[in-house]
GUDREN-464454 format. One line per field, with one value per atom (N, C-alpha, C): residue in one letter; z, y, x; atom name. Coordinates in pm, 1 decimal. Layout:
N
rest <- [a|...];
Z <- [Z|...];
Y <- [Y|...];
X <- [X|...];
atom <- [CA|...];
This chain:
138
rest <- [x|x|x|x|x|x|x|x|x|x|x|x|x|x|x|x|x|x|x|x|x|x|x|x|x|x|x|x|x|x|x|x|x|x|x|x|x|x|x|x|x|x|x|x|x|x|x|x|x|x|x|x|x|x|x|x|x|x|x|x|x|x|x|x|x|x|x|x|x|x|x|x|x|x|x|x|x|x|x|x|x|x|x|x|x|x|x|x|x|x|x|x|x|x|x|x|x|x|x|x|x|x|x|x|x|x|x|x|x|x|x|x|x|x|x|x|x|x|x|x|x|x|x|x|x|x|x|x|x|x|x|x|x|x|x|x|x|x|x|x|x|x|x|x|x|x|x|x|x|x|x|x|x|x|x|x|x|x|x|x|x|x|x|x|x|x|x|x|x|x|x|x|x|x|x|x|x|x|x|x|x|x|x|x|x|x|x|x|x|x|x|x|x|x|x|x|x|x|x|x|x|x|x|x|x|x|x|x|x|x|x|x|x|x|x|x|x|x|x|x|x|x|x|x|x|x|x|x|x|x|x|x|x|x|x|x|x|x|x|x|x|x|x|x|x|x|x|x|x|x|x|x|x|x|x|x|x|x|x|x|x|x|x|x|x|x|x|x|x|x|x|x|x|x|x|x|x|x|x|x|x|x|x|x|x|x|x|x|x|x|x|x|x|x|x|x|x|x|x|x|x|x|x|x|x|x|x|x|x|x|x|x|x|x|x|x|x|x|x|x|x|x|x|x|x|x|x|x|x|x|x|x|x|x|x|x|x|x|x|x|x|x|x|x|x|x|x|x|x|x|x|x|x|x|x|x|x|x|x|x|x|x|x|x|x|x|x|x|x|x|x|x|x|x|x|x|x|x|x|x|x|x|x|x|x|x|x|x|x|x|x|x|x|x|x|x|x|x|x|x|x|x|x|x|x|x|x|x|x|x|x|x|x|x];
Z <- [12973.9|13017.1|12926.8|12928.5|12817.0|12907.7|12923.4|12957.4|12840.6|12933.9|12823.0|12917.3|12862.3|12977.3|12895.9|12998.8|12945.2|12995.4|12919.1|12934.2|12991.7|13119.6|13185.9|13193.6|13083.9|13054.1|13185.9|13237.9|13351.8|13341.2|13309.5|13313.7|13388.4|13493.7|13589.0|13657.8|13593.9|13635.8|13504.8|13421.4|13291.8|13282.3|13152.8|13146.2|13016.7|12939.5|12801.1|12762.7|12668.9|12613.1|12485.6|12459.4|12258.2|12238.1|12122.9|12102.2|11928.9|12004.3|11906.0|11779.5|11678.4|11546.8|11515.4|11426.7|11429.5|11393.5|11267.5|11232.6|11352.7|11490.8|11611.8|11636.0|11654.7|11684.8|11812.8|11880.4|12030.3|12089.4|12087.2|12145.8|12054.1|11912.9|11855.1|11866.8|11835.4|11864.8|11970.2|12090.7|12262.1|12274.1|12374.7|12479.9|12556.5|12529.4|12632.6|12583.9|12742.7|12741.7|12559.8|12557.0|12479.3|12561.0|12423.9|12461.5|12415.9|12491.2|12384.7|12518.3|12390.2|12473.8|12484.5|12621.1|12678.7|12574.8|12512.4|12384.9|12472.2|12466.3|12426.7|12575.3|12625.9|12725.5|12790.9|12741.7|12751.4|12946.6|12990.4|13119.9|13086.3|13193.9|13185.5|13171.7|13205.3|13192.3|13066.7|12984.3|12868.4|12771.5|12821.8|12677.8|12711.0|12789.0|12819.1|12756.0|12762.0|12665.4|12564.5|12524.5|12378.9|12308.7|12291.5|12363.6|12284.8|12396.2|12372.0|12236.2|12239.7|12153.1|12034.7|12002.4|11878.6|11893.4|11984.0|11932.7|11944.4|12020.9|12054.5|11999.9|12033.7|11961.1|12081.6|12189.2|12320.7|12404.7|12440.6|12561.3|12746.5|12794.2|12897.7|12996.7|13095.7|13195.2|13301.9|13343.6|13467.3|13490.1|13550.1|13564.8|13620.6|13704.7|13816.3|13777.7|13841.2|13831.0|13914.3|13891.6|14001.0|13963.6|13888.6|13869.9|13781.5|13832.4|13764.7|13728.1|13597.8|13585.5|13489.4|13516.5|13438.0|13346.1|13244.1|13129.5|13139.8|13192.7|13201.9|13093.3|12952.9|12760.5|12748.1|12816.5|12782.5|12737.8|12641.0|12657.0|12623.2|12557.3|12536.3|12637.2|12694.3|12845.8|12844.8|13032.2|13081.8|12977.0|13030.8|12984.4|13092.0|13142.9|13220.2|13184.2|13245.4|13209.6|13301.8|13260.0|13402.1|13375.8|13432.6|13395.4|13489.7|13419.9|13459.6|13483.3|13581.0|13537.4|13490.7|13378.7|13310.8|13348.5|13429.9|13429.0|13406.3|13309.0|13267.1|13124.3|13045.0|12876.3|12821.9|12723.0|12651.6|12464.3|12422.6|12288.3|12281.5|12200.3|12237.1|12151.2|12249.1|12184.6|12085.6|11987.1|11863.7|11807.6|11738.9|11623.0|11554.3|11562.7|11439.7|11407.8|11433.1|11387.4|11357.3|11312.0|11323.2|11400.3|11497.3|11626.6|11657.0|11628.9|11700.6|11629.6|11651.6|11547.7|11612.9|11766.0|11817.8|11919.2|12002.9|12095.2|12137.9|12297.8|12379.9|12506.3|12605.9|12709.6|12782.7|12879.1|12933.3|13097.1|13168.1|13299.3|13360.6|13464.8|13518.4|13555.9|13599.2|13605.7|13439.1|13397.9|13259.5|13196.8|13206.8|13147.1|13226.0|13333.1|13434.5|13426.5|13343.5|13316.3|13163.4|13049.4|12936.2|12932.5|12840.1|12800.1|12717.3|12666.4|12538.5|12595.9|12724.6|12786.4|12731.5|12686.7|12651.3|12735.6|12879.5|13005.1|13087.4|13159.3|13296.7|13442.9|13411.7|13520.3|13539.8|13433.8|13444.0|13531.1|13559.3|13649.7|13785.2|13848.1|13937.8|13961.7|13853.3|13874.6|13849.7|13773.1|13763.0|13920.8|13990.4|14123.7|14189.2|14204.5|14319.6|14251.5|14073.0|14065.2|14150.9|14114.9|14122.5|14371.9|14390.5|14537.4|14570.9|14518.8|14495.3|14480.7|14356.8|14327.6|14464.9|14498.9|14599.3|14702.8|14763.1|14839.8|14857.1|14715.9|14669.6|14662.0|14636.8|14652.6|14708.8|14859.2|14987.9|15056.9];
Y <- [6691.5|6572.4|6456.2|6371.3|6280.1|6122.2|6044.7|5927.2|5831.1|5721.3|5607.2|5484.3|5378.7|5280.4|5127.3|5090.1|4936.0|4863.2|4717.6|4604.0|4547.8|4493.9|4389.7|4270.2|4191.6|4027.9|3954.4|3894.7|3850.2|3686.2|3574.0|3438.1|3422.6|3330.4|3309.0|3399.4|3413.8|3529.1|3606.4|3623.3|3632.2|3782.6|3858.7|3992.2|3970.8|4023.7|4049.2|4176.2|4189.3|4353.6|4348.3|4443.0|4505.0|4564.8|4572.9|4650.7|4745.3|4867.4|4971.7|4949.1|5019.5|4983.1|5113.9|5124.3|5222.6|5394.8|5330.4|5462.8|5519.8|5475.2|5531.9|5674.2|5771.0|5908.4|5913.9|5811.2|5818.8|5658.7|5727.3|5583.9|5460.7|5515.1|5417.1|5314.5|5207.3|5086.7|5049.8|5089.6|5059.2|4960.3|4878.0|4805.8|4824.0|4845.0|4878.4|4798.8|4852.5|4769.0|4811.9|4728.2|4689.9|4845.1|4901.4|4962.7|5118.9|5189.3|5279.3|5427.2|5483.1|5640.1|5595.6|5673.2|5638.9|5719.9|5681.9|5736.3|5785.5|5941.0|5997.2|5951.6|5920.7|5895.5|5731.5|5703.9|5527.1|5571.6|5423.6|5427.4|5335.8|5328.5|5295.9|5167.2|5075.0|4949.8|4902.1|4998.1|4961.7|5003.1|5112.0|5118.1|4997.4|4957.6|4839.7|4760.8|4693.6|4569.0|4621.0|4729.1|4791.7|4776.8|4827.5|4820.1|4681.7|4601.1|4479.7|4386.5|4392.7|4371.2|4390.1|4538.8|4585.0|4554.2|4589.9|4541.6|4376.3|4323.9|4181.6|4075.5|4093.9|3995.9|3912.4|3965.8|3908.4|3969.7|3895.3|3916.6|3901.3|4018.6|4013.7|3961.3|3861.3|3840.2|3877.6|3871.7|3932.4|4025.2|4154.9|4259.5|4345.6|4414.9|4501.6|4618.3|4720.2|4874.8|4836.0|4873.4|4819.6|4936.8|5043.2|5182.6|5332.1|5423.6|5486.9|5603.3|5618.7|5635.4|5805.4|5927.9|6009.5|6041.6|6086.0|6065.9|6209.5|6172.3|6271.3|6365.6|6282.0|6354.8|6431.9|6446.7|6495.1|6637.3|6709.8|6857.9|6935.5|6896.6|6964.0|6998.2|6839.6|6852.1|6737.9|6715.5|6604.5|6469.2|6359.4|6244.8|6136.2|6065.1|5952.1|5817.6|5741.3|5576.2|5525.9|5452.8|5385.7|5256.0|5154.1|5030.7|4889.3|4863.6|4740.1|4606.3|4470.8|4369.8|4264.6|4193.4|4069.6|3994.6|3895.9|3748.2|3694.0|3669.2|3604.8|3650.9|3568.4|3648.0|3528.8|3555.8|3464.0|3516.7|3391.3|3381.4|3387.1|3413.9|3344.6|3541.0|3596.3|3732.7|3731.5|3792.8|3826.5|3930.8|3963.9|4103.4|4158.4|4226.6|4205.7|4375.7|4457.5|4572.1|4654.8|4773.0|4817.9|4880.4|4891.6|4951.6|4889.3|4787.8|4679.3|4630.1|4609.7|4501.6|4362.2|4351.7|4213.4|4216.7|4085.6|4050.2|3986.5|3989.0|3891.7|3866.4|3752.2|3693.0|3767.4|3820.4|3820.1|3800.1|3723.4|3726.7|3877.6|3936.5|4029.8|4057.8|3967.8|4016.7|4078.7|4003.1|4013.1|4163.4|4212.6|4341.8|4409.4|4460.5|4509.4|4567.3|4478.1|4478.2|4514.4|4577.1|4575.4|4750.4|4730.6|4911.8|5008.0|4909.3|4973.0|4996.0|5022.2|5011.6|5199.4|5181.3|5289.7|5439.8|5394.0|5465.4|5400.0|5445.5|5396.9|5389.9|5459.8|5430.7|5288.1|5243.1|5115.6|4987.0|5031.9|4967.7|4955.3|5033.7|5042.7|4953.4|4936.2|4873.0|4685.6|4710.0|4553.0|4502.5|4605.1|4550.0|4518.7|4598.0|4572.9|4426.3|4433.5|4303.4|4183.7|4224.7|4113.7|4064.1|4168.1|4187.9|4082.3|4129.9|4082.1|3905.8|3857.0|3785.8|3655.5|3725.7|3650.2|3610.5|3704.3|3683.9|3587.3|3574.1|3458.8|3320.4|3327.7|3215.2|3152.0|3200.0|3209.7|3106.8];
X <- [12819.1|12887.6|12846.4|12929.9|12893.9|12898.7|12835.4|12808.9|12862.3|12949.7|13007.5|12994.4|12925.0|12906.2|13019.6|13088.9|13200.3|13150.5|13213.3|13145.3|13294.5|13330.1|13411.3|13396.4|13392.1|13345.3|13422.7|13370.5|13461.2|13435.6|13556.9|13529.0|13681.9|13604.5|13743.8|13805.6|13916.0|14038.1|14085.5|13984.9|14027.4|13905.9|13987.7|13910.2|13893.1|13784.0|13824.3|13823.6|13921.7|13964.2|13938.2|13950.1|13927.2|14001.8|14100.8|14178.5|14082.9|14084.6|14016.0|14072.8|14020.4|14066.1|14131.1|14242.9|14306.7|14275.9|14134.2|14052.7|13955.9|13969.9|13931.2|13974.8|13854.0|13969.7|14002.0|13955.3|14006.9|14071.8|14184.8|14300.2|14252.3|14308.3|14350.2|14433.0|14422.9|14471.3|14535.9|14476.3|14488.9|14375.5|14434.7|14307.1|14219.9|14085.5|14014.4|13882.4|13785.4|13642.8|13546.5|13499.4|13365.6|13254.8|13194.0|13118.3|13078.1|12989.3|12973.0|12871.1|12847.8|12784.0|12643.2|12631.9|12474.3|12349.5|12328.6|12215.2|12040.0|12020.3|11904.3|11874.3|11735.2|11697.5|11747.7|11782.9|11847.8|11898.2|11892.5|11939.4|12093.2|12163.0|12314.2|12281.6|12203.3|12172.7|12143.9|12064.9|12006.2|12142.7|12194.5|12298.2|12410.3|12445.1|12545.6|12466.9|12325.4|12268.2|12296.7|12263.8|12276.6|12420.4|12503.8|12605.4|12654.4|12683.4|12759.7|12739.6|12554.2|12491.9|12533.2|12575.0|12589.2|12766.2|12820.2|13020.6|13023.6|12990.8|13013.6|12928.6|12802.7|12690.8|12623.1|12662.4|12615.8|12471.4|12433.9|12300.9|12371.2|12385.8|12435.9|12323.8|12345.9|12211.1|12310.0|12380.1|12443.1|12563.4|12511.4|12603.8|12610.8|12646.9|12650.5|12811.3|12731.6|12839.8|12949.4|13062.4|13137.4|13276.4|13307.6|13343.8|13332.6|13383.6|13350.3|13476.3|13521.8|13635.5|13578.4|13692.2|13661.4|13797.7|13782.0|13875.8|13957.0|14083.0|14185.5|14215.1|14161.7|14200.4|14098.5|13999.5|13862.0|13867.1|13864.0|13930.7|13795.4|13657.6|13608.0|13456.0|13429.7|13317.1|13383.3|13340.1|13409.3|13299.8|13417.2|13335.2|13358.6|13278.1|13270.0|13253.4|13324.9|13293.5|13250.9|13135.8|13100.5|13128.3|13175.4|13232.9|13166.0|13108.8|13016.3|13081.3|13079.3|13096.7|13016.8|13058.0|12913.7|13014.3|12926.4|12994.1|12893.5|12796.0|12714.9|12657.9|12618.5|12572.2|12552.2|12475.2|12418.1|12498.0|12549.5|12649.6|12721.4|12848.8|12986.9|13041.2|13112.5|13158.0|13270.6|13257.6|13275.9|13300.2|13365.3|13438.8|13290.5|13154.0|13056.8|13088.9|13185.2|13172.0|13248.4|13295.1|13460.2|13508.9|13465.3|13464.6|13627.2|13687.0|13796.4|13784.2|13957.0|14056.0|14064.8|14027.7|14110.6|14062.3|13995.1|13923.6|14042.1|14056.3|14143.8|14111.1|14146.7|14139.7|14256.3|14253.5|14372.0|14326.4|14462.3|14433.0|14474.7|14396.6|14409.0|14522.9|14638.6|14747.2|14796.1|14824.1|14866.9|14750.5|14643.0|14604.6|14650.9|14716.6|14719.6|14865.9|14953.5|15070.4|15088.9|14994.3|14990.0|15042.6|15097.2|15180.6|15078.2|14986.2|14875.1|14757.2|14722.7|14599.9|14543.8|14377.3|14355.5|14384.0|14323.7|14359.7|14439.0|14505.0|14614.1|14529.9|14445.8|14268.8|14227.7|14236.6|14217.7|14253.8|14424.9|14470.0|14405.5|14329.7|14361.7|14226.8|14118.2|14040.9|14078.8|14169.1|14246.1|14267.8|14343.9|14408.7|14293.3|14180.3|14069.8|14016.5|14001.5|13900.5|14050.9|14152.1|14224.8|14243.6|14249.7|14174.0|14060.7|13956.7|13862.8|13831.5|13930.6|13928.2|14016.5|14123.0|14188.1|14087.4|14006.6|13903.5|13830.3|13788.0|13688.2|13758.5|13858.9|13917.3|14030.5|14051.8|14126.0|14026.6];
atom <- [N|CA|C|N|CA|C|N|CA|C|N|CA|C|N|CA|C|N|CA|C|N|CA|C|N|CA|C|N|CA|C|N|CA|C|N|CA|C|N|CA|C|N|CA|C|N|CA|C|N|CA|C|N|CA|C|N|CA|C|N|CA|C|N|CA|C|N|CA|C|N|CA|C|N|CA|C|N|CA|C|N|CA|C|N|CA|C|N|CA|C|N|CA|C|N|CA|C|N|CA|C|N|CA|C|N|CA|C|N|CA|C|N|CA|C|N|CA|C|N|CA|C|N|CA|C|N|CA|C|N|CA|C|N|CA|C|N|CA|C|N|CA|C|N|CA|C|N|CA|C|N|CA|C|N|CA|C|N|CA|C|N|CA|C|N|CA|C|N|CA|C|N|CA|C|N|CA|C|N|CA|C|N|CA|C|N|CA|C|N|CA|C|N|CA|C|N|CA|C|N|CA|C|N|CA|C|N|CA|C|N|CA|C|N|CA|C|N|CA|C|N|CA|C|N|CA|C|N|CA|C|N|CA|C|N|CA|C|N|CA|C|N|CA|C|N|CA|C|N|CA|C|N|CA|C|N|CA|C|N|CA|C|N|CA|C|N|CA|C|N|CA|C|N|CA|C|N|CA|C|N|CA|C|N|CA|C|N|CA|C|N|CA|C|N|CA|C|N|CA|C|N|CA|C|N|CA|C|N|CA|C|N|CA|C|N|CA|C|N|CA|C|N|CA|C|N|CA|C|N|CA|C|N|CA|C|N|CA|C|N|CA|C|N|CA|C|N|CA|C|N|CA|C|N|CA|C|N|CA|C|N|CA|C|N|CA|C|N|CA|C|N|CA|C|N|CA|C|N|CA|C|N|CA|C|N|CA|C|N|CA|C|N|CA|C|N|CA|C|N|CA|C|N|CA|C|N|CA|C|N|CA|C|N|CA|C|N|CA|C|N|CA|C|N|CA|C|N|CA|C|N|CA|C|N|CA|C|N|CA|C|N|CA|C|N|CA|C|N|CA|C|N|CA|C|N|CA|C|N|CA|C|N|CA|C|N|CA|C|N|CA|C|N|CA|C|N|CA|C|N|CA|C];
């Protein structure tokens, strides 16, 4: 099994996505989270610092698990995402690697509604943050 931990930048009502770079062998130039495979003895916490660090250029201080998605393409052992939210980090996120072509803001409606999303799994975590979000501010 292979462990992959995402980063869900969360400001406001706003998500940020990456769109992969096209020499990706997996879902090239789709939108999806920041992030990477859980490395060697590393815990899911440490590869998410790790992680962001190395695609974004950020220091996450606040973040919590909040799903866990398994990859329908997976053909050779399963692979899992576990998908974190940061609403807190220290530096301003950034392109530093080739991992991704294009950093964007989008409001949760609007990713939720995107045709290029890496997985269609995704949605469903859009609706709950967006759930979620009504909650908080009802």
């Amino acid at each position: 099994m292979r462990n992959i931990v995402n980063a869900l930048l969360l400001s406001e009502d706003k998500v940020l996505l990456a769109r992969r770079s096209l020499h990706r062998k997996a879902y090239p130039d789709l939108w999806s989270f920041p992030g990477g495979h859980v490395e060697g003895d590393e815990t899911f916490d440490e590869a998410l610092c790790r992680e962001v660090s190395e695609e974004l250029g950020i220091v996450p201080l606040s973040y919590n698990p909040i799903s866990r998605i398994s990859d329908p393409n997976a053909t050779s052992e399963p692979i899992w995402y576990h998908l974190y939210a940061v609403t807190a980090w220290e530096g301003e996120p950034a392109i530093i690697d080739e991992e991704h072509s294009e950093l964007r803001w989008f409001s949760l409606r609007e990713a939720n509604s995107l045709d290029d999303l890496a997985l269609e799994e995704y949605r469903a975590v859009f609706v709950e943050l967006m759930a979620q979000s009504s909650l908080n501010f009802s």
